[in-house]
VOKEMAR-93147 format. One record per atom (N, C-alpha, C): residue in three letters; x, y, z. Coordinates in steps of 0.2 Angstrom, whole numbers, padded with zeros to 4 digits, always signed. Example, Ala and Ser with C-alpha at 12.3 -4.5 7.8 and 13.67 -1.06 7.14 Angstrom:
2
ALA+0066-0028+0039/ALA+0062-0022+0039/ALA+0066-0016+0039/SER+0064-0011+0035/SER+0068-0005+0036/SER+0064+0000+0039/
This chain:
213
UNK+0004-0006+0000/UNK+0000+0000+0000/UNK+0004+0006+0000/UNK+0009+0006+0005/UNK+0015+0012+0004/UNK+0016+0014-0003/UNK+0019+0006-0005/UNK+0021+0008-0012/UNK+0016+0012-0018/UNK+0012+0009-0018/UNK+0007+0013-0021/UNK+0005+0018-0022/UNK+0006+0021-0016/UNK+0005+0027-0013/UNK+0012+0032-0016/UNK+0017+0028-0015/UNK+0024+0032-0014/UNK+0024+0034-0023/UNK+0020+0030-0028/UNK+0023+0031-0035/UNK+0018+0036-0036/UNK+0012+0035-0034/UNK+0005+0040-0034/UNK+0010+0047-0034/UNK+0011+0047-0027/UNK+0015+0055-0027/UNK+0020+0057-0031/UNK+0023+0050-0033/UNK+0029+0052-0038/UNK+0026+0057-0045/UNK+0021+0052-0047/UNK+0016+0054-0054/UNK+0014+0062-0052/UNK+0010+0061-0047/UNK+0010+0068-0047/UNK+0014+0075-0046/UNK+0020+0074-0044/UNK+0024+0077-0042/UNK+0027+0080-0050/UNK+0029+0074-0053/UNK+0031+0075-0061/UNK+0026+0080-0064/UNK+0020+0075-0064/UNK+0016+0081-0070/UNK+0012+0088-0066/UNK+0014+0090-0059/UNK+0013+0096-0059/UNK+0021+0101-0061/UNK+0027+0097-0061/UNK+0032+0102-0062/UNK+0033+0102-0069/UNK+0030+0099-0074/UNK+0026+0098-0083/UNK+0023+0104-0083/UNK+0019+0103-0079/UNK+0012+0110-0079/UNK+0016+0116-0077/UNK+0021+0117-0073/UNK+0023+0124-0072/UNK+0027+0125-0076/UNK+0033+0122-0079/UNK+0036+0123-0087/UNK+0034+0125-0092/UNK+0025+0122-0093/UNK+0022+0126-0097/UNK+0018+0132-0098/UNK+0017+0132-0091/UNK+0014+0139-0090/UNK+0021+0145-0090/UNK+0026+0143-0088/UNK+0029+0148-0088/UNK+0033+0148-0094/UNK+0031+0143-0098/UNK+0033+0145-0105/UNK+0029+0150-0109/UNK+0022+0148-0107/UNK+0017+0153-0110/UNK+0019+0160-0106/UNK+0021+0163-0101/UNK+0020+0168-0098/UNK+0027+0171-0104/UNK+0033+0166-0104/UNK+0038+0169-0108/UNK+0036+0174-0115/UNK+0033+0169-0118/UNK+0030+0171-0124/UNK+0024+0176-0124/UNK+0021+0177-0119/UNK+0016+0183-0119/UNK+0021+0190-0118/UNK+0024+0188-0113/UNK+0029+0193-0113/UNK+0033+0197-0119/UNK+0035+0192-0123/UNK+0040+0194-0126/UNK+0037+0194-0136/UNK+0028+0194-0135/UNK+0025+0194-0139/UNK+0024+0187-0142/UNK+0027+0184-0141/UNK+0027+0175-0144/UNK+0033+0172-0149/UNK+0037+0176-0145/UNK+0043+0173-0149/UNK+0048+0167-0146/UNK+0048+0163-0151/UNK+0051+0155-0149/UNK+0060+0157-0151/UNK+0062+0151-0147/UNK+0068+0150-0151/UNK+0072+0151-0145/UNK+0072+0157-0139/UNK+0079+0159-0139/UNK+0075+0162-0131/UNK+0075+0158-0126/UNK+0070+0160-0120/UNK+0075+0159-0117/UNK+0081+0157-0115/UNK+0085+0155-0108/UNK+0091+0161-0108/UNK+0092+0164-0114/UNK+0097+0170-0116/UNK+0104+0167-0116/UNK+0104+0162-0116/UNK+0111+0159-0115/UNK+0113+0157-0123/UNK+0120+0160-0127/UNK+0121+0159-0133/UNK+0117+0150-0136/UNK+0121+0148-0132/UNK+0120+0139-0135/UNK+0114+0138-0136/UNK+0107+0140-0134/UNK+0102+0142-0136/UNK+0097+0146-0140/UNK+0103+0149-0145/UNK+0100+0153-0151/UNK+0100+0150-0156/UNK+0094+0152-0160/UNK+0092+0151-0167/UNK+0101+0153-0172/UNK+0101+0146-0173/UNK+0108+0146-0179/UNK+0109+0152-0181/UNK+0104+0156-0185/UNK+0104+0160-0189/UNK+0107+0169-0183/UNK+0106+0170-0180/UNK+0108+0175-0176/UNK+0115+0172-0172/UNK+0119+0165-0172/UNK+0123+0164-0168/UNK+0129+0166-0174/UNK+0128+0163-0182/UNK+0131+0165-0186/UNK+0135+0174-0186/UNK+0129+0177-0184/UNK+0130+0185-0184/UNK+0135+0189-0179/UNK+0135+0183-0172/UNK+0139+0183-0168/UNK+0147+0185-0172/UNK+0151+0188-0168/UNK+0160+0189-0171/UNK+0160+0181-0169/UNK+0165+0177-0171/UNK+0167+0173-0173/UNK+0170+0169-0165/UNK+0174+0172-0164/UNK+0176+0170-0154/UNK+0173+0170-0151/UNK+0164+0172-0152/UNK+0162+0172-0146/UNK+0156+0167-0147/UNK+0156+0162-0153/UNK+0152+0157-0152/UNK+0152+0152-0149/UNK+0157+0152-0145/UNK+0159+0146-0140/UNK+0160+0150-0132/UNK+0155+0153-0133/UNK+0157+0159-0125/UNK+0154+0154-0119/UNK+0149+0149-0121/UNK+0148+0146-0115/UNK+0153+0144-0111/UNK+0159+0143-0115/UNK+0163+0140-0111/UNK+0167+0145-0105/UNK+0167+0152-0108/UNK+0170+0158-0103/UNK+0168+0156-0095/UNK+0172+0157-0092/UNK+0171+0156-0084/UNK+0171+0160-0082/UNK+0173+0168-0083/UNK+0169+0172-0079/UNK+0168+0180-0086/UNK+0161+0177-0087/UNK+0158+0184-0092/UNK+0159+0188-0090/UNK+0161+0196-0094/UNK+0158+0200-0092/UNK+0164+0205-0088/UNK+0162+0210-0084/UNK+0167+0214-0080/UNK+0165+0213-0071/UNK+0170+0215-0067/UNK+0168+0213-0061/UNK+0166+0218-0058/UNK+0161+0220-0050/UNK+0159+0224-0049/UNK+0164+0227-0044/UNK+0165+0235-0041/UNK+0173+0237-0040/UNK+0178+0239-0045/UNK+0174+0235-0053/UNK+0181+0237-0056/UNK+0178+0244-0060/UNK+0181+0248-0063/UNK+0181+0256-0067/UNK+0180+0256-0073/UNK+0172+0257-0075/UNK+0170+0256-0080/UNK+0176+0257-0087/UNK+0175+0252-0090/UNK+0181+0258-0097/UNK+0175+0263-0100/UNK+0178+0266-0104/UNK+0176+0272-0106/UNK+0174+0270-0113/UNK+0171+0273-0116/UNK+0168+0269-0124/UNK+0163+0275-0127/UNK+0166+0276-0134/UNK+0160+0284-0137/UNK+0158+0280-0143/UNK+0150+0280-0143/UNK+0145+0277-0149/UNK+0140+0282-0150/UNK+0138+0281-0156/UNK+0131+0285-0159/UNK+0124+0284-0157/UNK+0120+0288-0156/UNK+0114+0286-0152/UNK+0111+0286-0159/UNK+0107+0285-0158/UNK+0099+0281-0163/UNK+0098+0289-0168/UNK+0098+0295-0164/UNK+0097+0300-0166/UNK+0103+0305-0166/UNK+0109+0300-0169/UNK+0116+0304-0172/UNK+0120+0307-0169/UNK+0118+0309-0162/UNK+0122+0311-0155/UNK+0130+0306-0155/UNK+0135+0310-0154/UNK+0141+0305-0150/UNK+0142+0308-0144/UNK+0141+0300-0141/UNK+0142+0302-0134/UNK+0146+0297-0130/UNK+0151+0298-0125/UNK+0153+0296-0122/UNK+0151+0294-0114/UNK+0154+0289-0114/UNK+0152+0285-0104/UNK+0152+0289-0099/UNK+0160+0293-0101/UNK+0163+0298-0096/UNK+0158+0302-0097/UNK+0153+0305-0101/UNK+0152+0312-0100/UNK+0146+0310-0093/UNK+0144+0306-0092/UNK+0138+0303-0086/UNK+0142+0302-0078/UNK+0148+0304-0080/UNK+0152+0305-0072/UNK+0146+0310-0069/UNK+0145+0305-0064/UNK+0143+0312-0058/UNK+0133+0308-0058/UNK+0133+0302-0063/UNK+0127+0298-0063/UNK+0128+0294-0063/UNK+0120+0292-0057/UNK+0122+0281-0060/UNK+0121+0280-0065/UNK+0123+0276-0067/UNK+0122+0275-0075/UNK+0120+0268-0074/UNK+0113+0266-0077/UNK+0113+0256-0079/UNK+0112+0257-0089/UNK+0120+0253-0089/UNK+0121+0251-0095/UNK+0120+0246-0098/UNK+0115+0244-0102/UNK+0110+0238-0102/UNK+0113+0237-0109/UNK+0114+0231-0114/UNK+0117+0228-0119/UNK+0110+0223-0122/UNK+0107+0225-0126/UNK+0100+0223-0129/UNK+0101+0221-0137/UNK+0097+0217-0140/UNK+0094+0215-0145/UNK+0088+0214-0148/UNK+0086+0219-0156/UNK+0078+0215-0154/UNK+0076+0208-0157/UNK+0081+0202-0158/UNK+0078+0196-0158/UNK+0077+0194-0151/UNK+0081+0198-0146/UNK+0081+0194-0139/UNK+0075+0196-0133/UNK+0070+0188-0135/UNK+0064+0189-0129/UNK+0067+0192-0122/UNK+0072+0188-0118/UNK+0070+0194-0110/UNK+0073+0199-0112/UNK+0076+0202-0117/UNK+0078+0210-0118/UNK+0069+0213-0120/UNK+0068+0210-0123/UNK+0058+0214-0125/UNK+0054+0212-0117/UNK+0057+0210-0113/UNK+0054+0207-0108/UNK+0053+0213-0101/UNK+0059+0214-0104/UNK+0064+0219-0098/UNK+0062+0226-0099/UNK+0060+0226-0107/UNK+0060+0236-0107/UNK+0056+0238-0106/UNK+0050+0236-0105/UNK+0046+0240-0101/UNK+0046+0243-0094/UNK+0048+0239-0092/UNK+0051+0241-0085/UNK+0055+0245-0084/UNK+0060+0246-0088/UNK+0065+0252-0087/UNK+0061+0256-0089/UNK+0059+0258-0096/UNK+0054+0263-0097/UNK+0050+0267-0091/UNK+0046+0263-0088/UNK+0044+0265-0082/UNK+0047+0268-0077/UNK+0054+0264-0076/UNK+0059+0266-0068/UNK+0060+0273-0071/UNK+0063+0273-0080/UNK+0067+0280-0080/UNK+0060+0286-0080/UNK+0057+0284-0081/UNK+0051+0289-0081/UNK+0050+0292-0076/UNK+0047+0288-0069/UNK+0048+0289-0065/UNK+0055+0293-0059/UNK+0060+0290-0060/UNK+0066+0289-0058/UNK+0072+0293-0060/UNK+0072+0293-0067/UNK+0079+0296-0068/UNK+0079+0301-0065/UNK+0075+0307-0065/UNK+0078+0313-0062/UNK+0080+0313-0054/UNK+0074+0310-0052/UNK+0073+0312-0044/UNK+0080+0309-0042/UNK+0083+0301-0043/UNK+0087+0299-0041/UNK+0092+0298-0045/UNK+0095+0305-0050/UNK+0101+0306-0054/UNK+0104+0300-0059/UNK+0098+0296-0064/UNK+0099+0289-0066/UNK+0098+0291-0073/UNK+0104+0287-0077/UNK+0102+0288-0085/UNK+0102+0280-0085/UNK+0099+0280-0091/UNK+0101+0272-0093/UNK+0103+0273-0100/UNK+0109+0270-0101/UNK+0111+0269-0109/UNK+0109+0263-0112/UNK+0105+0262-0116/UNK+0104+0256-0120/UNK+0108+0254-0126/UNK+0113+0250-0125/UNK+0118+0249-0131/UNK+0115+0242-0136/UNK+0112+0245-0142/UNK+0110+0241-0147/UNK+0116+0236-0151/UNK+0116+0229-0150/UNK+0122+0225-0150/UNK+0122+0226-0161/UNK+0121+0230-0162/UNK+0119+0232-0171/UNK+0120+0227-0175/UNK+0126+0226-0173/UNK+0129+0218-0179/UNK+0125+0215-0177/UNK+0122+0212-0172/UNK+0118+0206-0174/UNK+0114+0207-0176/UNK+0108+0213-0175/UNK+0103+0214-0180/UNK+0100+0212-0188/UNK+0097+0209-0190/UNK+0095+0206-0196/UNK+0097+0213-0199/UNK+0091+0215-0198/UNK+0091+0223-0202/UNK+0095+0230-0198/UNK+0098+0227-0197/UNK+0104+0234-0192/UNK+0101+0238-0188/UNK+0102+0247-0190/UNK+0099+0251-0188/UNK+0092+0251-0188/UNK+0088+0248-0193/UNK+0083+0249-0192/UNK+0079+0243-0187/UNK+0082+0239-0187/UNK+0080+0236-0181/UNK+0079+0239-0175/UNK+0083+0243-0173/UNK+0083+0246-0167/UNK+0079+0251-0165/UNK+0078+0254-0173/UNK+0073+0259-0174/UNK+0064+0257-0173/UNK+0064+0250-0176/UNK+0056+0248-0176/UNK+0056+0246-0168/UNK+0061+0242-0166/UNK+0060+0240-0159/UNK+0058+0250-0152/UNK+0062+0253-0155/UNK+0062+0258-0149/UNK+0053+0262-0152/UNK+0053+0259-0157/UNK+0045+0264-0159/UNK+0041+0259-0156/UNK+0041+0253-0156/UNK+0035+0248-0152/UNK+0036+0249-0146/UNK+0042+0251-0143/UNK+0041+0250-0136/UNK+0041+0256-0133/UNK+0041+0263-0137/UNK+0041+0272-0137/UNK+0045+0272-0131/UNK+0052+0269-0130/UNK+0058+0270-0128/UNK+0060+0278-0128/UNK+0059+0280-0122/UNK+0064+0289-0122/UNK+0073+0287-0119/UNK+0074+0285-0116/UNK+0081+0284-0114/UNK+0086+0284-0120/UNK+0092+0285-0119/UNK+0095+0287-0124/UNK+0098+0279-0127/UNK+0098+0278-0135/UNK+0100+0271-0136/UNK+0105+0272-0142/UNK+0111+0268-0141/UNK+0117+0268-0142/UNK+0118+0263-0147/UNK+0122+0264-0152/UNK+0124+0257-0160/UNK+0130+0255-0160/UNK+0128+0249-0157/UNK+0134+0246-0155/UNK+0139+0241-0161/UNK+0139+0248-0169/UNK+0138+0243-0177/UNK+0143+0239-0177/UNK+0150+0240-0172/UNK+0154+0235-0175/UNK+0155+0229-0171/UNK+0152+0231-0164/UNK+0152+0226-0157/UNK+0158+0227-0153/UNK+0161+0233-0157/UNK+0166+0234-0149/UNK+0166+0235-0143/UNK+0159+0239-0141/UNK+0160+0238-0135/UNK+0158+0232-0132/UNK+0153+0230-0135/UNK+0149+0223-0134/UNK+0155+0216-0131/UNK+0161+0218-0135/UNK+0169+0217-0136/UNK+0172+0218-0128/UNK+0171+0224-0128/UNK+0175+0228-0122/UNK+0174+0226-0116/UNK+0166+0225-0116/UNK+0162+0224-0109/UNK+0160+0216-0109/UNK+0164+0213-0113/UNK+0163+0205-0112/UNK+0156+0202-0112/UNK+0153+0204-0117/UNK+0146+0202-0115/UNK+0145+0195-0118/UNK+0142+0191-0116/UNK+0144+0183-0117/UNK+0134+0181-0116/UNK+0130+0184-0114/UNK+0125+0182-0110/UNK+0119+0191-0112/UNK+0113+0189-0115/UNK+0108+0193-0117/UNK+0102+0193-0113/UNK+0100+0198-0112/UNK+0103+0205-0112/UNK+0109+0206-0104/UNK+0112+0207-0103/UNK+0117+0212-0101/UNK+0118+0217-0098/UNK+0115+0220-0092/UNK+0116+0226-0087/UNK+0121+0227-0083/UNK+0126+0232-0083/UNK+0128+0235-0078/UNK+0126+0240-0074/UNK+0128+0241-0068/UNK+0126+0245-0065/UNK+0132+0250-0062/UNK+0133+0257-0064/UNK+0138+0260-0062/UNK+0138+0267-0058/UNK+0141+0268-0052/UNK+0139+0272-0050/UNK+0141+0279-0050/UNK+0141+0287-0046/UNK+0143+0291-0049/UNK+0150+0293-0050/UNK+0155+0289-0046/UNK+0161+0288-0048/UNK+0164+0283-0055/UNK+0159+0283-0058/UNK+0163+0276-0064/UNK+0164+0270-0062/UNK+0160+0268-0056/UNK+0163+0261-0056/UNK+0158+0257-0054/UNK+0159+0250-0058/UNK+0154+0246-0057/UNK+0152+0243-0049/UNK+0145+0242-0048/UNK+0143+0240-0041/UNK+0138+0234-0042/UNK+0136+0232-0048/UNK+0134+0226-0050/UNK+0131+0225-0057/UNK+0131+0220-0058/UNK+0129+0216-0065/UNK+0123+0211-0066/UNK+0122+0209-0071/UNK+0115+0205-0071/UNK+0116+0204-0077/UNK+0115+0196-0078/UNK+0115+0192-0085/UNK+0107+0189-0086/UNK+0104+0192-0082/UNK+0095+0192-0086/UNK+0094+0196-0085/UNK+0086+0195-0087/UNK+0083+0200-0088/UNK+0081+0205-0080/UNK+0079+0213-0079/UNK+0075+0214-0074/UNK+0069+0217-0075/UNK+0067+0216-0068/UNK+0062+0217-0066/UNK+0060+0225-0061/UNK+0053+0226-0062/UNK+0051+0234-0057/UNK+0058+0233-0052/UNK+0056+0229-0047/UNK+0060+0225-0040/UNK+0066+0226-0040/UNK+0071+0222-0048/UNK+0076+0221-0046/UNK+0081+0227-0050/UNK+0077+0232-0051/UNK+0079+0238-0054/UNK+0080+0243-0051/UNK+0075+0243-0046/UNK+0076+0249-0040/UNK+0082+0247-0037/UNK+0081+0238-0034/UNK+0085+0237-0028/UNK+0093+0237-0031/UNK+0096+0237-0038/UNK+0101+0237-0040/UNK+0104+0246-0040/UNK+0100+0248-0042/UNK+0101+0256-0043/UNK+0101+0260-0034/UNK+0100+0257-0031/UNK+0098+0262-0022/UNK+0104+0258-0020/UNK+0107+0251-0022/UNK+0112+0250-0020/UNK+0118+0252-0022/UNK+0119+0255-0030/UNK+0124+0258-0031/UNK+0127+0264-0027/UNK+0123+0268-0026/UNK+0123+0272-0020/UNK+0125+0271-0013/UNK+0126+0267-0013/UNK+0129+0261-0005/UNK+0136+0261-0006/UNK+0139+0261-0013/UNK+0144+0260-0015/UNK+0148+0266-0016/
């Protein structure tokens, strides 16, 4: 009778952890308008056809052991064109937290994410001295610039978005893992990173801590 019972729970056990993998795969795809292919953000994971577009070294970035830049270290410096022709540099936002987010629009949690920052900076940027630079990874883009362009009209993005057409910085800042946020505070230096996507929550609490630092 035990036993019976022990596999009973078994069965059930399995098909409600079924059940929540598919729900929270539905919730993925609601979020991110329904787009398959590329939900865990981890390169090994991408549709062929965008891992091609990747530079050449870094399609084996799973294997990197530590992505990315550490927090404590002193952001490097880096000058790109924003979406509306501006050159603008890192340094010029001394004296601001800055969160430096690294996006694509193939990549669901990057579409998953900017609503939320939209909102934080809306709210937020002035009161608590916060820009967000949004660096468009542009090589990988199908359609380049105007990808960046269709995606910032869908999503009526005001923050300043940055063309990353060669991937140097993308280069620079080790980005191995999409979307990509630093967070830096008003001295230039990093105080933390996030290799997902964020959330209202984990956007405050990364930014009110940079200021701890």
């Amino acid at each position: 009778m035990k036993k019976k019972w022990s596999i009973l729970i078994s069965v059930f056990i399995v098909i409600t952890m079924v059940t929540i993998i598919i729900i929270i795969n539905r919730e993925i795809k609601k979020e991110t308008g329904g787009i398959d292919g590329y939900e865990s953000a981890m390169i090994q994971d991408m549709p062929k056809d965008q891992v091609e577009r990747l530079p050449e070294d870094w399609q084996v970035a799973e294997n990197a052991e530590n992505p990315g830049l550490n927090p404590g270290d002193l952001a490097p410096d880096f000058e790109l064109t924003t979406l509306d022709g501006k050159n603008v540099k890192l340094s010029d936002y001394r004296g601001k937290t800055v969160l430096l987010n690294f996006w694509a629009s193939w990549c669901p949690p990057c579409r998953s994410e900017m609503p939320h920052m939209e909102a934080y900076y809306k709210e937020y940027s002035e009161s608590e001295n916060v820009e967000i630079l949004a660096v468009n990874m542009t090589k990988t883009e199908k359609n380049k610039e105007q990808s960046a362009k269709d995606f910032v009209e869908e999503y009526q993005l005001t923050f300043p978005i940055l063309l990353d057409k060669k991937s140097d910085v993308m280069k620079m800042y080790q980005v191995k893992v999409y979307p990509t946020t630093y967070i830096i505070n008003e001295e230039g230096v990093i105080t933390d990173k996030a290799m997902f996507p964020l959330d209202d929550k984990l956007l405050k609490e990364l930014l009110d801590n940079s200021k701890k630092n």
